[in-house]
N, C-alpha and C positions, 0 to 999 in steps of 0.2 A: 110451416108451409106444407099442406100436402099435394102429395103427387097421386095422380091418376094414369096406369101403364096399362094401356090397350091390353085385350087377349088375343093377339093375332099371329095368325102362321110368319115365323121369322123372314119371309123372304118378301114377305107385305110390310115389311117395317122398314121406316126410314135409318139410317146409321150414316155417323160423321165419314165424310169420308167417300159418300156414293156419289156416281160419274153415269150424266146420263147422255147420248148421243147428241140428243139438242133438247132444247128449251121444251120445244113442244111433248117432247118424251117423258120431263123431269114433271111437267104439269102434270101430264097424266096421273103419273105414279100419282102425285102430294094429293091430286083430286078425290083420286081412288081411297087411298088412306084416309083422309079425312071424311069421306064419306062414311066408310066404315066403322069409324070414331066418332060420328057425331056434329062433326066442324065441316066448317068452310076455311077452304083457302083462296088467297088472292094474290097477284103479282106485286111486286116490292121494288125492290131497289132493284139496278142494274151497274155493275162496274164493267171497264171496258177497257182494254191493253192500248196499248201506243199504238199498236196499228189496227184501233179501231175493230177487235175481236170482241166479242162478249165474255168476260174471263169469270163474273159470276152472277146469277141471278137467283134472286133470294126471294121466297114466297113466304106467306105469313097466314096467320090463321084469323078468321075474321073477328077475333073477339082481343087482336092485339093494339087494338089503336091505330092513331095515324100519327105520324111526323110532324110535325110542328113548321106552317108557311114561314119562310122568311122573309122578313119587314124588310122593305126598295130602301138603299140605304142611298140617300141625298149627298152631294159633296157637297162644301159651305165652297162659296164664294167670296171667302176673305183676302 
């Protein structure tokens, strides 16, 4: 498998680990970045704590696919 690693100034680069104020901030950055790389990114999954915080939001590059709908599961009436 090869990998392809941007040539960008280290502080333009995403790392495990990074904390952005809010949502709207962490976009930015992933936009920025990806624009600079050639991709598009898109909103993803959202998890959210017990009391209803945003605990992580995950963006994705538009060349990742999508999730697979889940089939309305019927109860039997036996």
């Amino acid at each position: 498998m090869k990998e392809w690693i941007p040539c960008l100034a280290t502080n333009c680069k995403p790392y495990v680990g990074i904390l952005f104020l809010s949502i709207e901030d962490g976009l930015k950055f992933y936009k920025t970045y990806a624009d600079r790389c050639g991709f598009n990114v898109r909103k993803a999954t959202i998890t959210k704590s017990k009391k209803c915080y945003v605990a992580f939001k995950y963006f994705l590059s538009n060349k990742a696919g999508f999730k697979e709908k889940r089939k309305a599961q019927v109860a039997d009436k036996g």
